[in-house]
N, C-alpha and C positions, 0 to 999 in steps of 0.2 A: 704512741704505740698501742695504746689500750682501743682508741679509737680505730687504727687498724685494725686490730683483732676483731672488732664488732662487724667491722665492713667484709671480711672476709668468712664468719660465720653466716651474714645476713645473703652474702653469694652462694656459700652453699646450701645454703634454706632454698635458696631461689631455684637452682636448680636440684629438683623435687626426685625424691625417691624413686619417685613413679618410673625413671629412666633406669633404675640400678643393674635391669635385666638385660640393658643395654652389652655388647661383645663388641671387640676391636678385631679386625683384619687388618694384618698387614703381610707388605713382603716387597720385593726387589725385581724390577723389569729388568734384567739382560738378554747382548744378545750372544751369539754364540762365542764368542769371547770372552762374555763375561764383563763386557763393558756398560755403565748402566745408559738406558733411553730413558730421556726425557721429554715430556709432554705427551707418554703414551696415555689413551685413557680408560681407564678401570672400573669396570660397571658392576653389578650388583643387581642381580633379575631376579624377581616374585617368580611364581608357580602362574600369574596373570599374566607373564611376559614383558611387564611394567618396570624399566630403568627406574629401580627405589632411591638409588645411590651412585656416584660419579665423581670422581674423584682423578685429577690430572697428575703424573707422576712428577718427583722434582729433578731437580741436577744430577740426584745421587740415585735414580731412578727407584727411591721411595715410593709407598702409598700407604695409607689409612685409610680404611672405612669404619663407621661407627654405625652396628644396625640391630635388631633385635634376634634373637636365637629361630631359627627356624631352615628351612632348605630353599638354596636358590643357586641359578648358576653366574657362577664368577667369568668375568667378560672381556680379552684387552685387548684395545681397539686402536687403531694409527688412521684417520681420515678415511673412514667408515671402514676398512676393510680388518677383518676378525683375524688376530694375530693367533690368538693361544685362549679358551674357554674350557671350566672344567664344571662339575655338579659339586656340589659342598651341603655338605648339613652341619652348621653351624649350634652348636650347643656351649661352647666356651670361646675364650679368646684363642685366638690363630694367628702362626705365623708362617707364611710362605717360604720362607726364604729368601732366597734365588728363581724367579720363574725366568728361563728361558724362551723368549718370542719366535725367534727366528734362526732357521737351520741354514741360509743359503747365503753367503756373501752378497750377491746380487739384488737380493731380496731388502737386507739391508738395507744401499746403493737405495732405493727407489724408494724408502720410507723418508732416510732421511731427507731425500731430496723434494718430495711431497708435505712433508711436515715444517718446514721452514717457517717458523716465527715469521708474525705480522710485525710490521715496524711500530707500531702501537698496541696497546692489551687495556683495556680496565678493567681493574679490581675496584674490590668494596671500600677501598681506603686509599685508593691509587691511582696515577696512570703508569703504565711501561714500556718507557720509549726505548728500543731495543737498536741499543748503537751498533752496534754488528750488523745489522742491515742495513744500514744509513749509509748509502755512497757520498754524503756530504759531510759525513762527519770521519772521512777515510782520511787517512796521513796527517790528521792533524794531532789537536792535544784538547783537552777535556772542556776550554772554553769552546773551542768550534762546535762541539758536539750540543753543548746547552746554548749554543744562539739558535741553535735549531732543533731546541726540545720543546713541544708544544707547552703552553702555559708558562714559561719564561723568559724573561728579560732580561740581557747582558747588555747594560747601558751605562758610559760614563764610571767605570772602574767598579760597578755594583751589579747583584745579581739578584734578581725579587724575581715572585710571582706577580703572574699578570695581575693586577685588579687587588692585590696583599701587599703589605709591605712584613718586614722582621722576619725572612725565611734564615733558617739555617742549615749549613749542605753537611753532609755524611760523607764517608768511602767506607763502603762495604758496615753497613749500620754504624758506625759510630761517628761522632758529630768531629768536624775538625777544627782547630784551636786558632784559626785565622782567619782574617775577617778585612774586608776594605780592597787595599791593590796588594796586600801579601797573599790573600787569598788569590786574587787573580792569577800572580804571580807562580803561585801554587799551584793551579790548577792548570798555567800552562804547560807544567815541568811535568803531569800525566801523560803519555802517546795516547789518542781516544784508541789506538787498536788492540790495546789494553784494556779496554770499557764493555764490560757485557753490555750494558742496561742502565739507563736513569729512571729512577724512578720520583715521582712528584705525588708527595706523599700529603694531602691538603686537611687531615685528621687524625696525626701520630696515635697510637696506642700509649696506652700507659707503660708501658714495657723502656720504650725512649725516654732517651733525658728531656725535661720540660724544656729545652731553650728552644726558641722559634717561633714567636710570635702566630707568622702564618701557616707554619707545617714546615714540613722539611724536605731536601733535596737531597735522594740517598743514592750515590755512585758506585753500583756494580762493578768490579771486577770481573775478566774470564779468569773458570777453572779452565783448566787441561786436563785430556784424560790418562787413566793409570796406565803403569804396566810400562814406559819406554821413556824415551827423552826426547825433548825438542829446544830447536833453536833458531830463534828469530832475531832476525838484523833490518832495520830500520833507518830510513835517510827520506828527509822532509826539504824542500827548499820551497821560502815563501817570499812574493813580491809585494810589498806594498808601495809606497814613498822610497823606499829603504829595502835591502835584500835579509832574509833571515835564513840561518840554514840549523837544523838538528840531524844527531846521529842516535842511535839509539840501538839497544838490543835485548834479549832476557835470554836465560837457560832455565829451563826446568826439568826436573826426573823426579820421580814416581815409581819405585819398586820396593814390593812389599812395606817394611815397618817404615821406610824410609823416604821422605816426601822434600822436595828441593825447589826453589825455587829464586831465582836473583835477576834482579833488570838494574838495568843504565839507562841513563839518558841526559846528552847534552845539547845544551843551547845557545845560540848567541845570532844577535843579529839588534836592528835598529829599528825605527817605527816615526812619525811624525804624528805629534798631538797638536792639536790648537783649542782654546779656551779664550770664549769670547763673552765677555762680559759687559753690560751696557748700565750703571745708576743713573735715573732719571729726577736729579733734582730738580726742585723748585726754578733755580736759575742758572741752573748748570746742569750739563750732560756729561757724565763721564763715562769713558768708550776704555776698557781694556782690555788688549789682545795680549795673549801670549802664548806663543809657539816655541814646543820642548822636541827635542830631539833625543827621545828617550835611547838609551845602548846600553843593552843589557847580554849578562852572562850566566846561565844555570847551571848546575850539576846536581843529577839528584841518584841517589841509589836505592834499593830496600833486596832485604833479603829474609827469606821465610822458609825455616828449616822444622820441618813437623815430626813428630816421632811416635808410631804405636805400640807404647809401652807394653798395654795387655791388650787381650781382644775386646777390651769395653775403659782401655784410659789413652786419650792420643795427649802429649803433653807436646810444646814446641816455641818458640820463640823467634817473633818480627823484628828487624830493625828498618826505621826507615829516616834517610838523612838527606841534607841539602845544603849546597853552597847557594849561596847568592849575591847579585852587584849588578845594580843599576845605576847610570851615570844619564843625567840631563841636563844639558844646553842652554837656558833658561835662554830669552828674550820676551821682556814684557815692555810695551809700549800703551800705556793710559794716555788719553788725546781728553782734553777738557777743552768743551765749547759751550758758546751761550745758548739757554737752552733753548730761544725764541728764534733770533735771527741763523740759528745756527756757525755764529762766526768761531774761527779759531781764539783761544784765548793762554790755554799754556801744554805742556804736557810733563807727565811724568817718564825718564826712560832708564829701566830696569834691564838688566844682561847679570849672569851668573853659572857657577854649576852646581848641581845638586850631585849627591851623591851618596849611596846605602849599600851596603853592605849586611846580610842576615846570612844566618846559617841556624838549622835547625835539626836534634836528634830527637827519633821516639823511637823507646825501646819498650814489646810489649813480650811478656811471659803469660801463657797460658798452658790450660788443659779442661778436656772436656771428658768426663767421665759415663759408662751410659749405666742408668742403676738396675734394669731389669730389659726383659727382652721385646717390651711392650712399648719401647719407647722411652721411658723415665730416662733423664739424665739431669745432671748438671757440669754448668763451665766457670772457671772463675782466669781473673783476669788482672796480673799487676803490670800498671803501666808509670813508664816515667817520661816525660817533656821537658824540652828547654828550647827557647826559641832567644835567640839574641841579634842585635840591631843595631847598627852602629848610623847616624846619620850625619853628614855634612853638609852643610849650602853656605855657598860664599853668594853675595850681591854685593852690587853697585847701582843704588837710586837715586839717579839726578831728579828733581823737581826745577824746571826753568820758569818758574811763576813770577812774572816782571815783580810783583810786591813784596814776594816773599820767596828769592831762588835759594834753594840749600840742598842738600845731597847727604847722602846716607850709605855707608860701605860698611855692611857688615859681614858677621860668621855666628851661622847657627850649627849649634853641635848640640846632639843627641844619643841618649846611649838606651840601651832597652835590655831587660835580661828577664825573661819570663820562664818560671821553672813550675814543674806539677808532677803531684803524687797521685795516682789513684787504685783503686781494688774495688772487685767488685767480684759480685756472685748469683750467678741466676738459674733455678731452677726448670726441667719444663715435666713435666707431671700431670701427663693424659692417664684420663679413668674412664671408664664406661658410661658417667654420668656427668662428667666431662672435662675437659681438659684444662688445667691449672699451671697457671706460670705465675712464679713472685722469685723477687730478687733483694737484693742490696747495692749501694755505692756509697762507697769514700771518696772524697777529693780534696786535696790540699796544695793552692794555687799561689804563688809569690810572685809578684812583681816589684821589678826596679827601675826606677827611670833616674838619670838624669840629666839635665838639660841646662846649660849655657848658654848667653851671647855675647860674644865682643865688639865693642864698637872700633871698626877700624879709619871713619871718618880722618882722626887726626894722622895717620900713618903708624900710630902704634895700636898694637889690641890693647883696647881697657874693657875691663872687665865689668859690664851693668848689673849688680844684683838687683835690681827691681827685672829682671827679668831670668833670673837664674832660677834653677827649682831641683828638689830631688822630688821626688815624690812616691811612696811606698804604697804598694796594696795587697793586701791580703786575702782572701777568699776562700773558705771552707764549705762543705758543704757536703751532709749526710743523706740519702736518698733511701724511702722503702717501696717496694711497687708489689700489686698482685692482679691478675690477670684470670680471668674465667672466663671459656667459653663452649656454647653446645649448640646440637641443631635440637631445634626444638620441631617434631614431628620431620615428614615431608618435604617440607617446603620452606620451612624457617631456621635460620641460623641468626646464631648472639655474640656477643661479647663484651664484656664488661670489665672494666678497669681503673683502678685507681693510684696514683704516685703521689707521695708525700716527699718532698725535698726540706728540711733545714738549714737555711743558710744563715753564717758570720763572716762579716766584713769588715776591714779594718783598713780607710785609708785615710793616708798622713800626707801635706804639701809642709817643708821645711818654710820654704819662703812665704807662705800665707801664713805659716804658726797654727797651722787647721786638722784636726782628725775628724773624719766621719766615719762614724760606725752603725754599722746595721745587724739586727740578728730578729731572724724572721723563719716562723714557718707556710707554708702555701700547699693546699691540696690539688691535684690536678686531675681530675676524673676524665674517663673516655667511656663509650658507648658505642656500639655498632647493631643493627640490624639489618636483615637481609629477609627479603620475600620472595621465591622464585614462584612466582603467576603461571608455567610453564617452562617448556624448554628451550623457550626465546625469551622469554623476558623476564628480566631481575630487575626487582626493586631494593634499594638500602639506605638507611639512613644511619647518618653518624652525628656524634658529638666530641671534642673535645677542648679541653684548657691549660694552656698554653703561657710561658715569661718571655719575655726577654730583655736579655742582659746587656748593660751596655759593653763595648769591646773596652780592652783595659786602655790603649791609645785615647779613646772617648774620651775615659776619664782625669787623662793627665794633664793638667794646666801648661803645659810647654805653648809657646808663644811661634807659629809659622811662617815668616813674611812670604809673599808675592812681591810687594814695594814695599817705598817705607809710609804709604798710607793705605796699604790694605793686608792682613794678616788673620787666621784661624786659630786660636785655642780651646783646650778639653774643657772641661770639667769633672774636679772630682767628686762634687755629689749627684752625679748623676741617680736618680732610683730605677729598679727595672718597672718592664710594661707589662702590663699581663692582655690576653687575648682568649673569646670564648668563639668557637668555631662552631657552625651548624651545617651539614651537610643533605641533600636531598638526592638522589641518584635515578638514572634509570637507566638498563643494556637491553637493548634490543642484538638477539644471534651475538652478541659482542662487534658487533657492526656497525650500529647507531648509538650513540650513550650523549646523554642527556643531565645535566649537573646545577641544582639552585642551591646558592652558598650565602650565610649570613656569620659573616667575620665582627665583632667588635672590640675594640683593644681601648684599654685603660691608663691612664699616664704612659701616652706613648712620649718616646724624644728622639728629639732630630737636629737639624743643624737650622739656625737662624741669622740672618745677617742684620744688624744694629751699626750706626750710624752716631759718629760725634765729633764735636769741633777744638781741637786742642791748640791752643795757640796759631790759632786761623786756619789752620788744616784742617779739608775734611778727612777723617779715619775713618772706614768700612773694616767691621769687626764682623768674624761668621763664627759665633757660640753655639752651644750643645746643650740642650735644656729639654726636663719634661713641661708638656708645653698642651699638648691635646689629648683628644679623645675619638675616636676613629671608627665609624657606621661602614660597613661594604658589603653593599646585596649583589649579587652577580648571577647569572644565568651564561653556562657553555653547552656547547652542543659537540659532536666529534661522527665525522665518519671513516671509517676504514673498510675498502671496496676494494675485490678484484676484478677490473672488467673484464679483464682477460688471462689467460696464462702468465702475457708476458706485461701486464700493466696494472698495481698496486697505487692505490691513488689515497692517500687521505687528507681531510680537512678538518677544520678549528673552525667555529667561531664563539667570542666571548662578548660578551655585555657587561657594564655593571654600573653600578649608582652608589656614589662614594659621601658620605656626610663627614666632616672634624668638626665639633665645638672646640674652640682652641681658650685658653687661662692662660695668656700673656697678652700683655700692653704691646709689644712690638706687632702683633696682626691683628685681624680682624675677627669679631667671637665666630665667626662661621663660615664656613665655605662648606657648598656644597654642586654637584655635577654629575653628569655621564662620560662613561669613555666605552671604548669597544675595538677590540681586534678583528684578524681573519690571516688564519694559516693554512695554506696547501703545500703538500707533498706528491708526486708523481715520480714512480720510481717504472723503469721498463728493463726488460728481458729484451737484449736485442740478436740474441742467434740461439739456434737451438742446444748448443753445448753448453747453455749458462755459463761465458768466460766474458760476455761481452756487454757491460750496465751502462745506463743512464740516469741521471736524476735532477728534476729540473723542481725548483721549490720558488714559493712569494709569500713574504707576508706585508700587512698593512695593516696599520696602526692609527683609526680615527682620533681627529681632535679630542682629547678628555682632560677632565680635571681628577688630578690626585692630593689628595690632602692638601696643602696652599698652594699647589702649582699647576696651571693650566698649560698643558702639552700640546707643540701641534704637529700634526700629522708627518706620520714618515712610513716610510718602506722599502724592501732589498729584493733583491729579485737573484737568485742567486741558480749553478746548472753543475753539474759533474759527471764526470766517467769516472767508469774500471773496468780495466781487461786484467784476467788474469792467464798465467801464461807456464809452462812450464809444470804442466799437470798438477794447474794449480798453487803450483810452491812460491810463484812468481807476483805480486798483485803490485799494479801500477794504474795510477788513480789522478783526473787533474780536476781541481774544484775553480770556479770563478764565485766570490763576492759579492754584494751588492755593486752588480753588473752600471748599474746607472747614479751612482754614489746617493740614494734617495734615501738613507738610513742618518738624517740629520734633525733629531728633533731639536725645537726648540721650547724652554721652560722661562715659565712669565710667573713672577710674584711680586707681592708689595708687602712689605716688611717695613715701621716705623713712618710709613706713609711714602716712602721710595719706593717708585716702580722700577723694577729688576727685567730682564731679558737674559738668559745665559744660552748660549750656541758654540757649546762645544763638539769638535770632532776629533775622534781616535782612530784615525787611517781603516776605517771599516771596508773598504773594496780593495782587494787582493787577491792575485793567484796563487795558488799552493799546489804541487805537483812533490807525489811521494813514491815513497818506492822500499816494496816489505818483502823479504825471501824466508820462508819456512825451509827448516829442513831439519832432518832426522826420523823419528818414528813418532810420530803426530798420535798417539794414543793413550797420551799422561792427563793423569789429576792431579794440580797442585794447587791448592786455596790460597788466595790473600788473605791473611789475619786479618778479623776488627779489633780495631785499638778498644779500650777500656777506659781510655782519658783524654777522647774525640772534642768532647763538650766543651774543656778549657782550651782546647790548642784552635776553636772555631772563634776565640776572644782575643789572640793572642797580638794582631797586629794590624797596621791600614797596608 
């Protein structure tokens, strides 16, 4: 703490007196309604005619200026053209109000219709892919929207940044408590037409919780606006392998003290997986396929009921819930051959169903108070979690190996019960010399596992304790952050940041007779600057440091089969990784942006497959171990271009050069490589009453090597409409998939001196055809709450 205190004196040393003389503007863009505009923007002119200051409004059609006391005139502008300008002589701080833009409905009509968000934006710490303009990301759910957010990869039931590994994803800033295929899962149960904005955040501030290796992935909500109600009804049907269909809806109202807001949404439908796997022994090949007929069922609900106490305390409370059940098919067939002549020699064959079961509640309480009229507030936040998991898989694995034929019928049972306390309180506290944010968190995380198997070879179940386990975890963890930031002259702006987290750990395996405890603190500094060279070009550099934690599933020693010679277990002494991020930027007009990144992470862990011979059988085991150490220099480039009124074009490309020194006997001390993408977007205006889109998208993924696995190339080619109809109220949208099924890579490793090949596919080409009806009076604000206890519910499950 004391050590905080010195870092938080030595911030405000830094930012030097010499500013105190410094005044704040602020105030409110509406329009004649009284509804706020956003992305109006707000200037600040010398007596030289010289834009000193510019500043973009927000959602809440907010603004700030921070400038020195003298006369100039105040400026607010919509795509060049001069809304509202007045003369000011500034001698203290000021408040606007309410400024009024526009007197004319019409006038309106033609702003917002000329101001429409790019489908892409960079920030100094960001990109912002703005899902609301994505006609490819229309009638689905919040994975569609991230297979086609620049800089990320939805592969194989995981979600990384390109060229990074250890991301962790947000809703609306706080981190979410699932992780693996419950995330997935999770995130299919969002409508994306519920999705403002992704943003890809590749250098969190100290403000975020440390978890996230390589930055983090934070999912926008839309507000609505005040004053009325609206109601939206939603129906998605999708074709893969298999038919899926969702329904879905929300209500929201927004009048005076009183802010509402409820959405549904169900799902159910089927999907075909295949998992292909090939071990390259010495004198054998083993080849096994397995194809799942996954059938699944979601319900999810959440409701957020806001209340403004006073005119400076809004208090209110989220709830957000879920059913879940997923049932699969199992058929695994391992085919063993010699590995020279290639002859057949036996096979193992596996049939079963799996089957899970979760449901999860978070309930969050808050309030946000504002302390003065300059801005100063604080919001504190109690949140409560439980995520529970029920798993079954029955098999049947015959082995026909003329030397050795035997068979193996079991029942794997699973039970999961993950519960969390948290509170927290954050400050934000602008001054004239500059603006100050610090906070606190509490967290208090329990897990319960436990896990059985019975042998049902003889016809009856017996019960194997060499494979039975409870296993308990515990995890605490107290958090301090402080945040400064100013512009420094003209043309330079700062920010500087530090978080201290404390963590204690307590986990127990009954059946190993094992506890491991850890209790550790970790400092996680961030940095930011900003150069504007002009009114086109920004330069910024960033720093920050970064953990990550393993998910509590990681760490559970439960035993998984596939057959009865290939099966996956946790570990519970997994330790976290840590990661230092370097960022180098450059925006040109905000058109061209330009990005050189140096990531390196420290005890990183991951999954390894090890190989051994038990009474003549070979076993292929895939364990969870800190294992390496991980170099990634990258270079991305990005354009966003109108060529025309009616055609919006952007593109990606990425680079980078990956190095691990790895500290296990199962691989090799080093691997290192190249890899590189290429994303384009084309979106068209195709009649002049904007009711009638196109969007035709490709990306392609060059040969590369990621940490021990050498990928090879793939790509989707993917096209969409939307008409919308019915003055608008109507929007009917049909996407096609990787059009030419080319989104199949394949990963090459060699582990224990086995060369591995895995070619897995998850029914990626599919049509999906949606269909959304608005109606009522479309001019409500109702917020999504951020959770306060994001961080453990992002751990919580695979």
């Amino acid at each position: 703490m004391f050590r905080i205190t010195r870092i938080l004196i030595a911030a405000i040393l830094f930012y030097s007196p010499s500013l105190l003389a410094q005044v704040k503007i602020k105030g409110k863009v509406v329009d004649i309604k009284n509804n706020p505009i956003e992305f109006a923007e707000v200037l600040l002119i010398d007596k030289d005619s010289t834009a000193i200051k510019s500043e973009m409004t927000n959602s809440n059609g907010d603004f700030i200026l921070l400038t020195e006391v003298g006369n100039y005139l105040l400026q607010i502008k919509q795509m060049g053209t001069v809304l509202w300008k007045k003369k000011v002589n500034i001698i203290d701080n000021i408040d606007f109000k309410s400024i009024q833009v526009i007197e004319k409905e019409e006038k309106l009509s033609e702003v917002v219709v000329k101001t429409q968000k790019k489908i892409m934006v960079r920030k100094v710490d960001r990109l912002v892919f703005n899902v609301e303009n994505s006609i490819s990301a229309i009638g689905g759910d919040a994975i569609d929207a991230l297979k086609v957010t620049p800089g990320i990869r939805v592969q194989n039931n995981s979600i990384a940044m390109i060229g990074k590994s250890g991301m962790a994803v947000m809703i609306d800033d706080r981190l979410i408590q699932l992780s693996g295929e419950d995330l997935i899962n999770f995130l299919k149960s969002i409508p994306s037409d519920n999705i403002k904005s992704i943003e890809v955040i590749s250098t969190p501030p100290a403000k975020y919780d440390a978890q996230g290796n390589s930055g983090i992935l934070n999912i926008k909500l839309k507000k609505v606006l005040k004053d009325s109600w609206n109601t939206t009804l939603r129906s998605t049907y999708l074709q893969q392998t298999y038919p899926t269909g969702s329904l879905g809806g929300n209500f929201s109202y927004k009048k005076n003290k009183l802010n509402l807001l409820f959405d549904i949404n169900y799902r159910k439908g089927s999907a075909l997986d295949k998992e292909d796997l090939t071990f390259f022994y010495p004198t054998e090949t083993w080849n096994s396929i397995n194809k799942n007929k996954p059938s699944y069922t979601f319900f999810n609900s959440s409701l957020n009921l806001n209340y403004k106490l006073t005119k400076k305390t809004d208090i209110g409370i989220q709830y957000l819930g879920g059913l879940g059940k997923l049932k699969k098919q199992n058929s695994n067939i391992t085919t063993i051959n010699e590995s020279v002549s290639n002859n057949y020699l036996y096979d193992i064959n596996t049939t079963g169903d799996d089957t899970k079961k979760n449901n999860n509640s978070s309930i969050n309480i808050y309030s946000t108070t504002l302390i003065d009229t300059l801005g100063k507030k604080f919001s504190i936040d109690l949140d409560y979690f439980n995520f529970k998991e029920d798993k079954d898989k029955n098999f049947n694995s015959y082995n026909n190996n003329p030397a050795q034929s035997s068979s193996l019928i079991g029942n794997n049972l699973s039970n999961q019960d993950i519960s969390n306390y948290s509170a927290k309180i954050d400050f934000d506290m602008p001054y004239g010399f500059a603006d100050l944010s610090f906070g606190g968190k509490v967290s208090f995380t329990n897990n319960k596992s436990d896990a059985s198997f019975y042998d049902l070879t003889s016809g009856d179940a017996i019960l194997d304790p060499s494979q039975n386990n409870v296993f308990n975890y515990k995890e605490n963890t107290q958090a301090l952050y402080a945040l400064a930031s100013k512009k420094l002259g003209k043309k330079w702006e700062s920010k500087f940041g530090l978080r201290m987290e404390a963590t204690q750990t307590i986990g127990t395996s009954e059946i190993l007779n094992q506890t491991n405890k850890n209790n550790y603190i970790k400092f996680f500094p961030s940095a930011y600057l900003s150069y504007q060279l002009n009114e086109k070009n920004v330069f910024n550099l960033s720093y920050s440091r970064r953990v990550g934690r393993p998910s509590y599933w990681e760490m559970n020693p439960f035993r998984w089969y596939d057959n009865s010679n290939l099966f996956s277990e946790g570990n519970p002494f997994l330790q976290p990784s840590f990661t230092n991020n370097f960022q180098i930027s450059h925006s040109y007009n905000n058109i061209l942006n330009s990005t050189i990144y140096v990531s390196k992470i420290e005890n990183g862990f991951g999954q390894l497959s090890t190989f051994e011979v038990i009474d003549g059988q070979k076993i292929q085991k895939f364990l969870r171990l800190n294992y390496f150490d991980q170099t990634d220099l990258g270079f991305d480039i990005s354009l966003t271009y109108n060529f025309t009124s009616w055609w919006n074009y952007f593109a990606d490309l990425t680079m980078y050069y990956s190095e691990t020194n790895t500290k296990s006997i199962y691989v090799q001390p080093k691997f290192s490589g190249w890899g590189s993408n290429f994303t384009n977007t084309n979106t068209f205006t195709l009649n002049k009453n904007k009711t009638f889109f196109a969007e035709v998208s490709y990306f392609y993924f060059y040969p590369a090597l990621s940490g021990i696995y050498t990928i090879s190339d793939y790509s989707s080619f993917d096209f969409g409409i939307k008409i919308l109809s019915l003055n608008k109220k109507l929007q009917i949208s049909a996407n096609v998939y990787d059009v030419f099924s080319s989104n199949r890579p394949q990963y090459t490793y060699v582990t224990n001196g086995i060369k591995q090949i895995s070619k897995n596919y998850y029914d990626e080409r599919y049509l999906r055809i949606s269909l959304k009806y608005n109606f009522g009076n479309s001019d409500i604000s109702v917020k999504s709450r951020d959770l306060g206890n994001q961080d453990e519910k992002s751990r919580a499950g695979k």
